[in-house]
C-alpha positions in Angstrom: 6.6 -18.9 17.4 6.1 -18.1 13.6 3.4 -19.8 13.5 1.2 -18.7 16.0 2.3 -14.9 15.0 1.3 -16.2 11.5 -2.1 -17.6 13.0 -2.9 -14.5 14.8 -2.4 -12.7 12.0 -4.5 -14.9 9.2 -7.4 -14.8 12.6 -7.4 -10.8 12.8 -7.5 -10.2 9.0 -10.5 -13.0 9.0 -12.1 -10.5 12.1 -11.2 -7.6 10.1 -12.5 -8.7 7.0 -15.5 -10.1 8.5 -16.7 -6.8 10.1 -16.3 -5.4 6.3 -18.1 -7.8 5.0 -21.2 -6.9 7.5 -20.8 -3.5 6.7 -21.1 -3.8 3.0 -23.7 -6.1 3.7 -26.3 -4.4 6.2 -25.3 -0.9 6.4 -26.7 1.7 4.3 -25.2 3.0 1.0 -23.5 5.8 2.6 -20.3 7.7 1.4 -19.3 7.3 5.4 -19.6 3.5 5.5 -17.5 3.0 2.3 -14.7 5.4 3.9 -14.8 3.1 7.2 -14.4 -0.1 4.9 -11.2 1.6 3.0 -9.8 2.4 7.1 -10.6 -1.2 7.7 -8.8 -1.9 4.4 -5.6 -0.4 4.8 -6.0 -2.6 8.4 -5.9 -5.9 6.3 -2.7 -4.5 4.7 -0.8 -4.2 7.4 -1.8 -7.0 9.1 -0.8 -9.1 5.8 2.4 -7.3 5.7 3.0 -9.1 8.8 2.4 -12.0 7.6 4.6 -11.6 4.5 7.3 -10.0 6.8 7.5 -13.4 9.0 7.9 -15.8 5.7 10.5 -13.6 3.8 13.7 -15.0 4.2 15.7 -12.0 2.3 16.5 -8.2 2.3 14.4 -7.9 -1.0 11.2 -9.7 0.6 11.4 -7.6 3.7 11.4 -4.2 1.3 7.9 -5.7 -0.6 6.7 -6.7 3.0 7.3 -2.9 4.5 5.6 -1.5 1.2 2.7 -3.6 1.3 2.6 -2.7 5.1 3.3 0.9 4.7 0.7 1.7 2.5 -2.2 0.6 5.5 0.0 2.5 8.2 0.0 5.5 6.0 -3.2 6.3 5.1 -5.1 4.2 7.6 -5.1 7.2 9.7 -6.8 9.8 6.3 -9.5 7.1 6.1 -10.9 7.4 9.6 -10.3 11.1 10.2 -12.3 11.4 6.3 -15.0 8.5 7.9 -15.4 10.7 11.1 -15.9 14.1 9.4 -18.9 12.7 6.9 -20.4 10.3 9.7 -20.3 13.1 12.1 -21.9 15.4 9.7 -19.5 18.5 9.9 -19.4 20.9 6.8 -15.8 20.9 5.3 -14.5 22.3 2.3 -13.8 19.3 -0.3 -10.0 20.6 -0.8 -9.7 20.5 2.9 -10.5 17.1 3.2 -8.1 15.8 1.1 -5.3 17.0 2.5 -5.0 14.2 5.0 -4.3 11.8 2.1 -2.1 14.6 0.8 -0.1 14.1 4.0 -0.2 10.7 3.6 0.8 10.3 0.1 3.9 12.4 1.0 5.0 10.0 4.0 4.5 6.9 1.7 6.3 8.9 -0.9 9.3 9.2 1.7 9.3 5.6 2.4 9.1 4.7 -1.7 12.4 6.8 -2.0 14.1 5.9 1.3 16.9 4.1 -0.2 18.2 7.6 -1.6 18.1 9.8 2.0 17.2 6.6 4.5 15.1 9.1 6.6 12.3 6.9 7.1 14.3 4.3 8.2 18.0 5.3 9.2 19.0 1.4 8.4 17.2 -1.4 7.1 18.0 -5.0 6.7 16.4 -8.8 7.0 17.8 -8.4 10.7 17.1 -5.2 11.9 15.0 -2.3 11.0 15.6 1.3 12.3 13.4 4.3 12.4 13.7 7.5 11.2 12.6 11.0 11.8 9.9 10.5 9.0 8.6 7.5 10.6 8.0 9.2 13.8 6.1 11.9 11.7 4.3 9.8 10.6 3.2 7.9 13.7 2.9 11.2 14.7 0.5 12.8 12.1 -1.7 9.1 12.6 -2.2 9.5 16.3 -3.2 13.2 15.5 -6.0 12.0 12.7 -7.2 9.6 15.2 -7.8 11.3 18.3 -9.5 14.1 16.3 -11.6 11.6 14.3 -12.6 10.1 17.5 -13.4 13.8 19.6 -15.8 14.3 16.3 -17.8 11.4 17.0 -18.3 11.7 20.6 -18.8 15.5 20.1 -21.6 14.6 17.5 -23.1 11.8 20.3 -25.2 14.5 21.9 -27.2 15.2 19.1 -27.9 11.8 18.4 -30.1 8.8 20.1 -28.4 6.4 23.0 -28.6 4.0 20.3 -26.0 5.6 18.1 -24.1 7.0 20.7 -23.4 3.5 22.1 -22.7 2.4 18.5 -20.1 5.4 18.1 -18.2 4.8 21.8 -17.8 0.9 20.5 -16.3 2.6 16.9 -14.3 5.1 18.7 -13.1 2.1 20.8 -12.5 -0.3 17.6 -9.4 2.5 16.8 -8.0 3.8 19.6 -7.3 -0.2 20.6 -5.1 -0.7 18.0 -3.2 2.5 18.7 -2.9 1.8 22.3 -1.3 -1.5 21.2 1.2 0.6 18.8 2.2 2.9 21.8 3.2 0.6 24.0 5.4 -1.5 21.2 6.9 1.9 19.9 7.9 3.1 23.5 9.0 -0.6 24.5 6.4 -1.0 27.2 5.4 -4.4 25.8 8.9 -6.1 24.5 8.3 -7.7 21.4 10.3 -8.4 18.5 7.2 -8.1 16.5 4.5 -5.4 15.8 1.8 -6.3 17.9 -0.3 -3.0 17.0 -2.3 -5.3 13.9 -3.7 -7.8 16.4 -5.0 -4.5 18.4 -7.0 -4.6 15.1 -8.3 -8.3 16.1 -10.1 -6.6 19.3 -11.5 -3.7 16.4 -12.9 -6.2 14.4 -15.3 -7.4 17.2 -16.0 -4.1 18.5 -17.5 -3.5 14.8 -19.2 -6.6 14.6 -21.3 -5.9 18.1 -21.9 -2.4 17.1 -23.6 -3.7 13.8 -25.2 -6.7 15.1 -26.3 -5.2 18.3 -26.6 -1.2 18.3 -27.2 -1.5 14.0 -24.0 0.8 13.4 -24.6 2.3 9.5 -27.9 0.3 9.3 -29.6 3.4 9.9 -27.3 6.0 9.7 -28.3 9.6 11.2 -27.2 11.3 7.7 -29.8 9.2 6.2 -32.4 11.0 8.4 -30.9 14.6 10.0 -31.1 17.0 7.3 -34.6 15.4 6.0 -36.6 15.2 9.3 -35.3 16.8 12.1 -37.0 20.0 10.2 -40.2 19.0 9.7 -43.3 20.2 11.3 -44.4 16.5 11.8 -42.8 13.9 14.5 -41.2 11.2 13.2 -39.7 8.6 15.7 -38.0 4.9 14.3 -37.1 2.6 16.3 -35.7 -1.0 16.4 -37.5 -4.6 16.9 -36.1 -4.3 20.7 -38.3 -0.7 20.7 -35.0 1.3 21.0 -35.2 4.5 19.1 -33.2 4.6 16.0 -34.3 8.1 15.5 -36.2 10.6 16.8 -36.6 14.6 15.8 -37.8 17.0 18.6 -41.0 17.9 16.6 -41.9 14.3 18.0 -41.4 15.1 21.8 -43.0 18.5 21.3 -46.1 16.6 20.0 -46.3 13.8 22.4 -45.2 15.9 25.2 -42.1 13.9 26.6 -39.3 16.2 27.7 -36.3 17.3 26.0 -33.9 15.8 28.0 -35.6 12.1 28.2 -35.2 12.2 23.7 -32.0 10.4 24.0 -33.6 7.3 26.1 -37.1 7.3 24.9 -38.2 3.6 24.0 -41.2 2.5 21.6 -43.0 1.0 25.1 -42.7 5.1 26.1 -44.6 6.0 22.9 -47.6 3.1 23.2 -48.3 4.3 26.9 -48.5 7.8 25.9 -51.0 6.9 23.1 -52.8 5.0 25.8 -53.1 8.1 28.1 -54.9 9.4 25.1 -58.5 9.1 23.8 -58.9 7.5 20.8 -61.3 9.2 18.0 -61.0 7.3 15.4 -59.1 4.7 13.8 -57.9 3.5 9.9 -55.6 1.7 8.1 -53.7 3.3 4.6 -52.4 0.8 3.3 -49.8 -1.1 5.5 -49.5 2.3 7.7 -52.0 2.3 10.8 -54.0 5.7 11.5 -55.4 6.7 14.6 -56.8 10.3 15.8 -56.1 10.9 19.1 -57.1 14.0 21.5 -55.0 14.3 24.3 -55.8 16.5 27.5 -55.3 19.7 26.2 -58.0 19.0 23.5 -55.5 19.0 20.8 -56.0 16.4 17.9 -53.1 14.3 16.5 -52.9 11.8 14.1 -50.4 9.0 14.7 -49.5 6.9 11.7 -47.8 3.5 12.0 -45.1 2.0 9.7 -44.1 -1.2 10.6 -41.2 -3.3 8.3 -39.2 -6.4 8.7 -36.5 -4.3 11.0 -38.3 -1.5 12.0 -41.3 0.8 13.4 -42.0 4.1 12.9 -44.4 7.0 14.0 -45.3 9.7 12.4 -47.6 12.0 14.2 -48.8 15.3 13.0 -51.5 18.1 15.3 -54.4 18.2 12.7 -56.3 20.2 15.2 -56.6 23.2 12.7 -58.0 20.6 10.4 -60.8 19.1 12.0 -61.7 22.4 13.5 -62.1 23.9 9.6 -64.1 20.2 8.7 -66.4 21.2 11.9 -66.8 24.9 10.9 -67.4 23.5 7.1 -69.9 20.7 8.4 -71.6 24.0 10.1 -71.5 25.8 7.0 -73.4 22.9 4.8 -76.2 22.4 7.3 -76.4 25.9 7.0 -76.4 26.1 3.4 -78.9 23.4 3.3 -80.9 24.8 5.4 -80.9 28.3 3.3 -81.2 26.3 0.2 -84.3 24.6 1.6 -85.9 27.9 2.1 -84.9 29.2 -1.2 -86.8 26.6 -2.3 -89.9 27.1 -0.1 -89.7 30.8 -1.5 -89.3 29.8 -4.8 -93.2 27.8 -4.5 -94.4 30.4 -2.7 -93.5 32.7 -5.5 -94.7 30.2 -8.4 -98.1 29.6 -6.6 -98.5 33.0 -6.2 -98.1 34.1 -9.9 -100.0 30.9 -11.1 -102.9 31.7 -9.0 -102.7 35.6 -9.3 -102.8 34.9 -13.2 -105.2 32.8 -13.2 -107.4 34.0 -10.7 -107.4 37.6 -12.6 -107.7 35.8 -15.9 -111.0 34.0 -14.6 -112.4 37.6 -13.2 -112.0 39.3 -16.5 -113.8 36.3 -18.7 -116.6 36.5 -16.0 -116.8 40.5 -16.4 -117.1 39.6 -20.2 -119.5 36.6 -19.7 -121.7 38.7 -17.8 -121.2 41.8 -20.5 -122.5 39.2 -22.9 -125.4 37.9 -21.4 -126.5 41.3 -20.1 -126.6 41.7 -24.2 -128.1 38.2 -24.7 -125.3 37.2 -26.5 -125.7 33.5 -25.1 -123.0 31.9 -27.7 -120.1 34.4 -26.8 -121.2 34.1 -23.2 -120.8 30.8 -23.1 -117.2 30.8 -25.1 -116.0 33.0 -22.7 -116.8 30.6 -19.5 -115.5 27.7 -21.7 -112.6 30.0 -21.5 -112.7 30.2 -18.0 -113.1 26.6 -17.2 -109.8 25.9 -19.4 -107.6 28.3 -17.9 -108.7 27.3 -14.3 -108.3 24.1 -15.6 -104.6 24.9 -16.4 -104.1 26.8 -13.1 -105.0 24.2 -11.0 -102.2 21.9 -12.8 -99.8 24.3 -12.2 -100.5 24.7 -8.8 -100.3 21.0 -8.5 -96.5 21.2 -10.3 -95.6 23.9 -8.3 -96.6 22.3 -4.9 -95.2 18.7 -5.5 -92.3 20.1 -7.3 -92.4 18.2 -10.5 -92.1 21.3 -13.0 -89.0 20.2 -15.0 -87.3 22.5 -17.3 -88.5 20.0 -20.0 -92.1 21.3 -20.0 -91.0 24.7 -20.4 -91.9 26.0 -24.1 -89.7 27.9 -26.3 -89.6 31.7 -25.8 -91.9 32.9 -28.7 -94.4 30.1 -28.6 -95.5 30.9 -24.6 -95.1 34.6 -25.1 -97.9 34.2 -27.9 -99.8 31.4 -25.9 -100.2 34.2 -22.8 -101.2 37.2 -25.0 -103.7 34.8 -27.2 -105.7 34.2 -23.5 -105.7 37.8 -22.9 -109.7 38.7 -24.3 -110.1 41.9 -22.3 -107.9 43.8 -23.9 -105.7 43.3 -27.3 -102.1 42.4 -26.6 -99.9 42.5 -29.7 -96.5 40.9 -30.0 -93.8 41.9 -31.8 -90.5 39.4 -32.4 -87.3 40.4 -33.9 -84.7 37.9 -34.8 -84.8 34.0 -34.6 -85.8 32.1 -31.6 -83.8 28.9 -31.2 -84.6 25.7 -29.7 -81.3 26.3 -27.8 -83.1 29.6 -26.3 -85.4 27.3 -24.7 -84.2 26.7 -21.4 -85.0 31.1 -21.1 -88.7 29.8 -21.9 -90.3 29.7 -18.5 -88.3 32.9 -17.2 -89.8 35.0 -20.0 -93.1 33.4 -19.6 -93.8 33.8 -16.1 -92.1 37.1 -16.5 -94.8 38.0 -19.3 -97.7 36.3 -17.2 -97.2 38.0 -14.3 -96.9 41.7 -16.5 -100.4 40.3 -17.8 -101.6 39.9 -14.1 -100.4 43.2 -13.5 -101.9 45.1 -16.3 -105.4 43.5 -16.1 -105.4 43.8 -12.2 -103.8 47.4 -11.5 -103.3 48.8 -15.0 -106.6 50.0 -16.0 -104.9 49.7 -19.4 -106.6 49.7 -23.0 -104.1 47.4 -24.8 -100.6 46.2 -24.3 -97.7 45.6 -26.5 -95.1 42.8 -26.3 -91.7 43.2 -28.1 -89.0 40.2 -27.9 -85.7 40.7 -29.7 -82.9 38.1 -30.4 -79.4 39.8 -29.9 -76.1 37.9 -30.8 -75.1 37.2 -27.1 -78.4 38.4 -25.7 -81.9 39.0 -25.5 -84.4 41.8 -24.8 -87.9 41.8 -23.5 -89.7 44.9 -23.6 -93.7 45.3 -22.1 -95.7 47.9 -22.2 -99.3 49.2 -20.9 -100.6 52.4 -21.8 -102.8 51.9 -18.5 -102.7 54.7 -15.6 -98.9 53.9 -14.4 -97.9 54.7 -11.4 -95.9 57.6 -9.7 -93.9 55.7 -7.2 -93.2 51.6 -7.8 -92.7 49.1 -5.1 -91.2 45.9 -6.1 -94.4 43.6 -4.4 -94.6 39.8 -4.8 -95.2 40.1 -8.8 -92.3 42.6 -9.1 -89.9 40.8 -7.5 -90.6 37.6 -8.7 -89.8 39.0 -12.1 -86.4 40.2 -10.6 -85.4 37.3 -9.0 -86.0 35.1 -12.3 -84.3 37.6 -14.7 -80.9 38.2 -12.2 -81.2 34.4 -11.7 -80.0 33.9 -15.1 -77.4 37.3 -15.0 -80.2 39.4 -16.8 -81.5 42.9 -15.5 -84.6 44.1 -15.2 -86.1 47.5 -15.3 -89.2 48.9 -14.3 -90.3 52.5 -15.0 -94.2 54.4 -14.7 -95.5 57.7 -14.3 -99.0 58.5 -13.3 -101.2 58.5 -16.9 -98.0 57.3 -18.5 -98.8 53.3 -18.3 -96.4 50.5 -17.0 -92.7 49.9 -19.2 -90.5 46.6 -18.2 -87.6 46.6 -20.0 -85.6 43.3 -19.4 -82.0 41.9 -21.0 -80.8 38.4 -20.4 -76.8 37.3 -22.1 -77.6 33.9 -24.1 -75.3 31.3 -23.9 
């Protein structure tokens, strides 16, 4: 009989330590699944103080057996209650949960210094062991640590997935067998002459081992995922190779529209159909993870990522509706921009043609007026400079209109400031233009050459067309951080100005680089343009 009690016992601690094993092996590095090895643990001690108890042959023995024993029946109740509490997520002060072990320390305490009160066990010999008050207190104080370790778990099943839930009813089962077992050898129900509570652990051991191997109890433990997702704005559903849901937070059902109740049972084959039901927009891959846009009826769009590893699947779907609306609006916004860039641009030749041939047109008239002057007073020679004159600068106006219309004026060609300032006023015959420069033009200036001169050309246009003027004066001036361009007329002005096409060409150039420009007249009083651009 020894020996099959001894068999028993080496085939439970072998169960026992088997399901630890697993544990340490698949589960996740949790502070829970470390506290349900030490409860399996203190298991293996008392099932080889049995062992120990059935080959000692004196008092002596039987004391090391009961210690060795004692120390699993003492604490193996802190362990599970501590296991539950973490597992089951409740917030408890870290004082508060020690004082299970307290407890426990005390009754193993009690039973270290029975020899001096003999309250744990009235009388204790190689033949006969009796209990004592403390014993019962302690069996007791176990029973209570159990029950309420088990109520924590299947209070926390509701917030969990059917997965878990099974996974927790086969733990809660893996302890309340052995102490089933314990009851009815305490009470005498089952008449024994031995303890057959540890082989109650026997039956634990494979309740462990299915919960591991077939619901994947601690492989993917809800701590490992409930504070982290179940408040995010995005769904997030795992599930198993067998498409059972390991997890699943309620942003997820919100998204995909399954009902609150049907969380607890949803499947991956659940998911695929409801992505079916939807139309597809478009589809990626990042990586290892699968993208798709979906819109479903209500003409949201979602984008459903997929994460599949060796043991598991996950979705991830987040309503980018927002999004795609504000890329619409955006793609709106370009073509529109595009389009008002284009006819920027058309402006922009309109403007240059209009000052090329407005100068050059009015440039042409006055070397006629003065060819004709000339030959009136049969001054052949300087007649026939001033139509040479004429042929050059239409010459040059007609290239310019060919730049200007093709659009192959590059800010390359433009000269520097002083050199087209003096090029402009060195055409003008009718009248004298004299120009003035203060300060040192740079070559670093130069990109503010073809501003100032079409500004300058079309004052020239101005004056000779309108102005009526006798001469005109130029004055450029170089400025640390900017520059200023001042012409004048003393022509017959004008009482009230209107910015034209001339006039607001000139304005649009000069604010196009941040400079101002300023325009006064009075009748009699000639034609000021005062204009200031920063410098770089």
């Amino acid at each position: 009989m020894s020996l099959i009690l001894g068999v028993l016992y080496i085939l439970v601690i072998g169960a026992v330590t088997v399901s630890m094993a697993v544990l340490l092996l698949k589960g996740q590095r949790e502070k829970a699944n470390y506290q349900y090895v030490g409860c399996q643990t203190m298991v293996v001690l008392w099932c080889v103080s049995q062992i120990l108890i059935l080959l000692s042959d004196t008092t002596a023995q039987m004391v090391g057996s009961y210690l060795v024993g004692n120390v699993g029946i003492c604490f193996v109740g802190a362990f599970w209650l501590h296991f539950a509490i973490t597992y089951s997520e409740i917030k408890i002060p870290v004082l508060l949960r020690r004082v299970p072990y307290v407890l426990s320390a005390v009754h193993y305490g009690i039973v270290l210094t029975n020899p001096l009160h003999h309250l744990y066990y009235t009388s204790f010999s190689k033949d006969a062991v009796v209990h004592g008050i403390f014993f019962y207190t302690n069996v007791v104080e176990t029973y209570v640590f159990v029950v309420v370790g088990a109520v924590l778990l299947y209070r926390s099943v509701n917030r969990k997935n059917s997965q878990n839930a099974i996974a927790r009813g086969l733990v809660i089962g893996a302890m309340v067998v052995p102490v089933i077992f314990n009851l009815f050898y305490l009470t005498g129900v089952v008449q024994s002459s031995f303890d057959i509570t540890p082989l109650g652990f026997g039956i634990s051991g494979i309740l462990v081992l299915v919960a591991t191997f077939r619901y994947r109890f601690m492989e993917v433990n809800a701590t490992a995922f409930g504070d982290i997702l179940s408040g995010l704005q995005d769904g997030v559903g795992v599930f198993d190779k067998g498409g059972n849901a390991t997890f699943v937070n309620a942003c997820f059902g919100v998204l995909l529209e399954f009902p609150k109740e049907s969380l607890q049972t949803i499947s991956m084959d659940d998911v695929v159909e409801c992505m079916e039901r939807m139309e597809s927009v478009e589809q990626s891959f990042e990586g290892q993870a699968e993208r798709v846009l979906y819109q479903n009826g209500e003409g949201k769009i979602l984008q459903i990522q997929r994460y599949e590893q060796t043991k598991t699947v996950a979705f991830v779907v987040k309503d980018v509706t927002e999004y795609y609306e504000l890329v619409h609006k955006t793609r709106q916004l370009a073509v529109s921009n595009e389009k008002l860039a284009l006819e920027q641009e058309r402006n922009r030749i309109a403007q240059q043609v209009h000052d090329t041939a407005g100068h050059t047109l009015t440039m042409l008239q006055s070397y006629m007026k003065l060819a004709i002057v000339a030959n009136e007073q049969e001054q052949r020679q300087e007649a026939a400079e001033y139509l040479e004159e004429a042929r050059t600068l239409a010459s040059e106006g007609i290239r310019e209109l060919r730049i200007s219309i093709n659009q192959l004026r590059q800010e390359g060609e433009a000269p520097m400031i002083t050199q087209g300032i003096l090029q402009l006023a060195n055409q003008v015959k009718e009248i004298p233009v004299e120009v003035t420069v203060r300060g040192e033009d740079k070559e670093e200036y130069s990109y503010l050459g073809r501003v100032c001169y079409d500004c300058v050309r079309e004052s020239i246009t101005n004056t000779l067309k309108y102005g009526n003027a006798g001469k005109m004066d130029i004055v450029l001036r170089f400025f640390k951080e900017h520059l200023e361009l001042m012409i004048a007329d003393d022509g017959k002005g004008c009482g009230n100005i209107t910015d034209n096409n001339g006039l607001r060409g000139i304005r649009d150039r000069v604010e196009g680089q941040g400079g101002t420009v300023h325009f006064s007249s009075e009748d009699g009083q000639g034609f000021l343009t005062v204009i200031k651009i920063p410098l770089r």
